[in-house]
C-alpha positions as CSV (number, residue, x, y, z in Angstrom):
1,X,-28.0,-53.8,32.7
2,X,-28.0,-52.0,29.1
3,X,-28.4,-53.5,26.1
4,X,-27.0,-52.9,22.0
5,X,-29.3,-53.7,19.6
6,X,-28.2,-53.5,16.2
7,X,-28.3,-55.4,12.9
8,X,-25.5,-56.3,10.2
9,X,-22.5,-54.5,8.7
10,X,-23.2,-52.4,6.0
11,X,-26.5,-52.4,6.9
12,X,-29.9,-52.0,5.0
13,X,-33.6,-50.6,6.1
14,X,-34.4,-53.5,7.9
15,X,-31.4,-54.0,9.5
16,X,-31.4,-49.9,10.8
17,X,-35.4,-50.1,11.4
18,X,-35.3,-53.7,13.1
19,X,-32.5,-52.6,15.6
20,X,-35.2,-49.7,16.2
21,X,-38.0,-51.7,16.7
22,X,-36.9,-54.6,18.9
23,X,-35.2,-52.1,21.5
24,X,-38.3,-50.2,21.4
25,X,-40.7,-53.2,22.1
26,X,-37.8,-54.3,24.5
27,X,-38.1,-51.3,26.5
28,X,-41.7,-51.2,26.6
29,X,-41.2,-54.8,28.2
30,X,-39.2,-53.4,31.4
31,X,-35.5,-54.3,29.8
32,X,-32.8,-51.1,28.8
33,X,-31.7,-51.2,25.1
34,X,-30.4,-48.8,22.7
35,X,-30.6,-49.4,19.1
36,X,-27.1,-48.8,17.4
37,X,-26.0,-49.6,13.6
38,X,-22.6,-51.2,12.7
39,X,-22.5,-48.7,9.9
40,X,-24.0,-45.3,8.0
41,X,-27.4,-45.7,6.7
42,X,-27.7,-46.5,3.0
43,X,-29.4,-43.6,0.6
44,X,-33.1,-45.7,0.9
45,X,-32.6,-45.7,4.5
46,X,-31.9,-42.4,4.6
47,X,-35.3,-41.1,2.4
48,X,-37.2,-43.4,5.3
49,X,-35.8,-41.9,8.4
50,X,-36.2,-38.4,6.7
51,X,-39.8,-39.5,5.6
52,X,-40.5,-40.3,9.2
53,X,-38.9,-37.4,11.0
54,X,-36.5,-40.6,12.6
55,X,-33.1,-39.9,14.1
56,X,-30.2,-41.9,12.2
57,X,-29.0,-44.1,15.0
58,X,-25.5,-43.9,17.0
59,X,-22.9,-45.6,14.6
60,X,-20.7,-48.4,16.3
61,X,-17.8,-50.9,15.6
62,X,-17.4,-52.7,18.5
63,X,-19.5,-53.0,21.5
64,X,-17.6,-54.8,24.4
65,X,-16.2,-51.4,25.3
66,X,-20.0,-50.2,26.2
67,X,-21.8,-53.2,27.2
68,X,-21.7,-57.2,28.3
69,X,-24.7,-58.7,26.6
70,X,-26.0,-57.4,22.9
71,X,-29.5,-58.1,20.7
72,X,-29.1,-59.3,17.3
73,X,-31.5,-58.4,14.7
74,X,-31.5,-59.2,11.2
75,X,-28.3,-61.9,11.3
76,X,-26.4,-64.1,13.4
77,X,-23.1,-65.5,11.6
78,X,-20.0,-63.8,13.5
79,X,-18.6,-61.9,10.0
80,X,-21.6,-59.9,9.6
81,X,-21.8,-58.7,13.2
82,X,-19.6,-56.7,15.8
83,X,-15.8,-56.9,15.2
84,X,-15.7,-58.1,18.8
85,X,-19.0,-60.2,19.1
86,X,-17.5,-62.9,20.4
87,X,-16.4,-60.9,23.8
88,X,-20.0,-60.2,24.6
89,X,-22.9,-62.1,25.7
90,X,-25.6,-62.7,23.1
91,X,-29.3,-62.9,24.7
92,X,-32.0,-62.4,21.8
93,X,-31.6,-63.0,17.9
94,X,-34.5,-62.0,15.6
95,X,-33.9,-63.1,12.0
96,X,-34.6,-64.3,8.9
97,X,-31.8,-65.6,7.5
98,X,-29.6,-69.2,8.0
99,X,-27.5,-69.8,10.5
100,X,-24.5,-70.3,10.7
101,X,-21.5,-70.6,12.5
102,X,-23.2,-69.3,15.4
103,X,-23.1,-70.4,18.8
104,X,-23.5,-69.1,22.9
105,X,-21.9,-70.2,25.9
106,X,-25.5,-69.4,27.4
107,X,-28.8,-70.2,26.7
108,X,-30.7,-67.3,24.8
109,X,-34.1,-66.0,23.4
110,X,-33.9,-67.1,19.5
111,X,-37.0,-66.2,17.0
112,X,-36.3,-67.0,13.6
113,X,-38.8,-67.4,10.7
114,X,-38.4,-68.2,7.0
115,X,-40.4,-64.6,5.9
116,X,-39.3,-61.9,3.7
117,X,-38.3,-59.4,6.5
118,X,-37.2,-59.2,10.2
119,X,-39.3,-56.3,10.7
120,X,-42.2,-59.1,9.8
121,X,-40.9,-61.0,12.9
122,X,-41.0,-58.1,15.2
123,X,-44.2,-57.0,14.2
124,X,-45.8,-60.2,14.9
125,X,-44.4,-59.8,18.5
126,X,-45.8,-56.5,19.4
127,X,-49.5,-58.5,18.5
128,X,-48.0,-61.3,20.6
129,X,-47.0,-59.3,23.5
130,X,-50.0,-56.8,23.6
131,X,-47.9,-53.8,22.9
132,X,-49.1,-51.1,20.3
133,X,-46.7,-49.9,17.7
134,X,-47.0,-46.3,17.5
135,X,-47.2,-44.4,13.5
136,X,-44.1,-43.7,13.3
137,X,-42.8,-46.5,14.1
138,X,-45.4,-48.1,12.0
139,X,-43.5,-46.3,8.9
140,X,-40.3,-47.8,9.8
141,X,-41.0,-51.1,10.0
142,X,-43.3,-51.3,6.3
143,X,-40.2,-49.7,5.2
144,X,-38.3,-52.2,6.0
145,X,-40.9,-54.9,4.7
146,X,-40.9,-52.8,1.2
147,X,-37.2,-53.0,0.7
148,X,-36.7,-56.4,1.7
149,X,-39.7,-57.6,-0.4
150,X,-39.3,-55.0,-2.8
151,X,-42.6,-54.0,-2.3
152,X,-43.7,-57.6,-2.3
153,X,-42.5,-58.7,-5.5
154,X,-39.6,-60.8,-4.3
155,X,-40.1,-64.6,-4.2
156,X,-38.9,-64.5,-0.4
157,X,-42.1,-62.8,0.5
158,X,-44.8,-64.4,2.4
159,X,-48.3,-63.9,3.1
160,X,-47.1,-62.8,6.8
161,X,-45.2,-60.1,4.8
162,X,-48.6,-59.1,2.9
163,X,-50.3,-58.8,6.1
164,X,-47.9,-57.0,8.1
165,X,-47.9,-53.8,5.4
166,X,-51.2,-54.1,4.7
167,X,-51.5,-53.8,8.7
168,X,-48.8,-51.3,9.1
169,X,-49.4,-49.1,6.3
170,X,-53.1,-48.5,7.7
171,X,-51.1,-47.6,11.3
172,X,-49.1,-45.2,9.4
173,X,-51.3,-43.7,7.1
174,X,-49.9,-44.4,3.9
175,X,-50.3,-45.7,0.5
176,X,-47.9,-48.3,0.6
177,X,-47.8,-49.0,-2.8
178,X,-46.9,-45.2,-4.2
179,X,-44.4,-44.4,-1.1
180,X,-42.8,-47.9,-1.4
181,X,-41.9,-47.0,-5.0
182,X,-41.0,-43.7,-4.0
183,X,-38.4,-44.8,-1.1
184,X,-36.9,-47.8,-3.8
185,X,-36.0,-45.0,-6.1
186,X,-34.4,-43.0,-3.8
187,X,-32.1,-45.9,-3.0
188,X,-31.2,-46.3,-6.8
189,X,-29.3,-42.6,-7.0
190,X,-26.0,-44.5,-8.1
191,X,-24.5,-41.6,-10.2
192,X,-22.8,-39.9,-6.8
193,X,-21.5,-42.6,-6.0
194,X,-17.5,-44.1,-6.2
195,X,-17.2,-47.4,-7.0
196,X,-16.0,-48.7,-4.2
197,X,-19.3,-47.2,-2.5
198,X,-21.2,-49.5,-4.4
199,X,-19.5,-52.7,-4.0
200,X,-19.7,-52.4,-0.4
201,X,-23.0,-50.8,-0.3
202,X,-25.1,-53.8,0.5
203,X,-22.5,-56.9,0.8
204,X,-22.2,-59.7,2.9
205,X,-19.6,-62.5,3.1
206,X,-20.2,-66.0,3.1
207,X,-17.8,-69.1,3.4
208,X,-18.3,-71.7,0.9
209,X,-16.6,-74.4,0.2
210,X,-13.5,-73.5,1.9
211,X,-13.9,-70.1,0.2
212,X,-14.7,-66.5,1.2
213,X,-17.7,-65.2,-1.0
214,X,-18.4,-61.8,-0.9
215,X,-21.7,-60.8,-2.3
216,X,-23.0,-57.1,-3.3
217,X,-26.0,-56.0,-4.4
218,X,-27.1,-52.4,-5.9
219,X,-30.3,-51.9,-7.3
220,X,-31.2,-49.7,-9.9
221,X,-34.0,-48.5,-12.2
222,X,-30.7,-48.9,-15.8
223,X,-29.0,-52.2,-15.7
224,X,-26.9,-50.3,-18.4
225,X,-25.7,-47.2,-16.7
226,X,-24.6,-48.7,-14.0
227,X,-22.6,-50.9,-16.3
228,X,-21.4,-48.1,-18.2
229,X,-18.9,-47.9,-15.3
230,X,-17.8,-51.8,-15.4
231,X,-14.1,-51.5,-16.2
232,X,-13.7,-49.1,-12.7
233,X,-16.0,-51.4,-10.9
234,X,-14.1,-54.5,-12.0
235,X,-11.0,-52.9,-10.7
236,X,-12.4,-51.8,-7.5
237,X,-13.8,-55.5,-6.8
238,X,-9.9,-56.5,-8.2
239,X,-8.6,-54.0,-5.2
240,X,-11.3,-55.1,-2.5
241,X,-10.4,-58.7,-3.2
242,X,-6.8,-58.3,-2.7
243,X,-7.2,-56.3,0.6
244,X,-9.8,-58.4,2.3
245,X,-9.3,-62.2,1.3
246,X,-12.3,-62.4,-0.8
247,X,-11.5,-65.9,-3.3
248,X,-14.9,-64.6,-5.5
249,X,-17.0,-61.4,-5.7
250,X,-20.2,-61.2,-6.9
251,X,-21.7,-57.8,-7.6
252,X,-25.9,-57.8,-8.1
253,X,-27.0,-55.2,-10.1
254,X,-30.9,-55.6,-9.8
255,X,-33.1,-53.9,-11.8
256,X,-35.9,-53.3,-9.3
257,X,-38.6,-52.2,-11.9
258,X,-38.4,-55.3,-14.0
259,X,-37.0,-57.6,-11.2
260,X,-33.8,-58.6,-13.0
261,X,-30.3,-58.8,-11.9
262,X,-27.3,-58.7,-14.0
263,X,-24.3,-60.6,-12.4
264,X,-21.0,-59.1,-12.6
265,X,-18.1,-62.2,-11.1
266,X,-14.5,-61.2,-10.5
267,X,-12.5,-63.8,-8.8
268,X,-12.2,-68.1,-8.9
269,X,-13.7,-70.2,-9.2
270,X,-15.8,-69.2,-12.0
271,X,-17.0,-72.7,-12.8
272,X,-19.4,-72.8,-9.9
273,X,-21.1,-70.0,-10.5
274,X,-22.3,-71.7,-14.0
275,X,-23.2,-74.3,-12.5
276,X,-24.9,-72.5,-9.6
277,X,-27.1,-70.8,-12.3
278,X,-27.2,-73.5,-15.4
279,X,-25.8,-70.3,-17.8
280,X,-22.2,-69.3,-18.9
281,X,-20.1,-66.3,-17.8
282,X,-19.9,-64.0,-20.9
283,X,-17.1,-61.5,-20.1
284,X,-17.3,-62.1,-16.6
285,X,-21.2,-61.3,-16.4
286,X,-24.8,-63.4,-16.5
287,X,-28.0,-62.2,-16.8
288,X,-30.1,-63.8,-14.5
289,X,-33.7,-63.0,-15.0
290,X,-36.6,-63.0,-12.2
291,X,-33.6,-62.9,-9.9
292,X,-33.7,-60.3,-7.3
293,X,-33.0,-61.8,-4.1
294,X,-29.6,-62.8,-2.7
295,X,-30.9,-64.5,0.2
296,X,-32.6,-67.0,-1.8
297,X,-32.0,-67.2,-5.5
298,X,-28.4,-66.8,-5.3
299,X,-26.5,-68.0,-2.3
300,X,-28.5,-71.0,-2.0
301,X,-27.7,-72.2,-5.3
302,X,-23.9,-71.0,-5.0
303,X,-23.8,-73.1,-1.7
304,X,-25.2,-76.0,-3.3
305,X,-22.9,-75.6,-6.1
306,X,-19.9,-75.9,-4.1
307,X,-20.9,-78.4,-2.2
């Protein structure tokens, strides 16, 4: 019986390249998968799949009109995945993230590890299962590791991370360290972009307290041009808010060569984002520097904050 495989909404390299992977090491395994993305691949991704000759996978919203059963990759809480996840049987998860508010009715394969990337996980199970990852999909997947770790700066990398591109970029044949800062610029061409394309460009909701906590995150090489546009993007978070429930918004803008973010917060309350972060909102905005990862420098202490 076929299989999705696909990783979260709006999603990001690893989430596009993980979905890839997994149904390509399930399929070596005997089972029938196809690797399918809950949404358009961002302008990084994009630059990989070009760099690697890859097709852009099949686009999808809901997945109970194709399928019964469905592989996660790169998540597990409900609002991140298919609008109609809960119709369909879940049978293997691969992720790095929390977990939360997610259950099965059955029993199910689940392989989760506190490393910088999913695509760290999967890697590690090729090794495990004896199967070889061919070059291209050798690119992919230290792709995936650059822009989750970006390029092994972030503090959620680990020394499986370190290994895996070392290992991966010797499969592919590249210098991981000039094409990994090659494919993070070409995810920081803002300048195209509307402002409601940025705010939703890499999000992810999270319920806190009671509250719905949406959280973007852009990167860029000029904290300062992309805050040259702040009044529209205020506006456009304003708008977004309104529409879709969100009680606080906030918008990342990381500056990936001096791994820094500047915090943008529309919404209430405000108070707990100072005292996730020990600093004051100044116009609705806090620099936070050595911050550059969501996952762990800034939801962590939000959660804790509100807790």
């Amino acid at each position: 019986m076929k299989e999705l495989v696909f990783g979260h909404k709006n999603p990001d390299t690893d989430a596009i390249v993980a979905a890839k992977a997994y149904s390509y090491l399930q399929n070596q395994l005997g089972a029938d998968t196809e690797a399918v993305a809950l949404g358009t691949p961002n302008d990084e991704t994009a630059f990989v799949l070009d760099y690697f000759n890859e097709d852009q996978p099949r686009v999808v919203s809901t997945v109970k009109n194709e399928v019964e059963a469905v592989m996660l990759v790169d998540h597990n809480e409900p609002q991140q995945s298919a609008d109609d996840i809960a119709d369909v049987a879940v049978t293997n998860v691969i992720d790095h993230h929390r977990i939360a508010n997610f259950n099965t009715a059955a029993p199910l394969y689940y392989h989760a590890e506190p490393v910088g990337c999913t695509s760290t996980i999967i890697f590690n199970e090729f090794k495990q299962r004896g199967v070889a990852v061919p070059e291209k999909l050798a690119g992919l997947m230290l792709s995936a590791i650059i822009s989750d770790t970006l390029l092994l700066k972030s503090p959620t990398t680990t020394d499986q991370d370190v290994a895996a591109v070392k290992e991966l970029a010797a499969l592919a044949h590249v210098d991981y360290e000039d094409y990994g800062m090659k494919m993070l610029k070409a995810g920081t061409k803002l300048d195209d972009k509307t402002e409601e394309e940025l705010i939703t460009s890499d999000a992810k909701t999270f319920e806190m307290g009671g509250k719905s906590v949406r959280v973007d995150q852009v990167n860029t090489v000029d904290l300062d041009d992309v805050f040259a546009r702040e009044d529209k993007l205020v506006a456009a978070i304003k708008q977004q808010n309104a529409s879709e429930g969100y009680d606080l918004f906030l918008l990342m803008v990381t500056d990936i060569l001096n791994s820094n973010t500047r915090l943008l917060v529309v919404g209430e309350p405000t108070d707990v984002v100072e005292k996730a972060f020990g600093k004051e909102l100044v116009a609705g905005k806090m620099d936070l520097p050595g911050v550059v990862s969501r996952k762990k420098q800034v939801v962590p202490p939000m959660q804790e904050a509100f807790n």
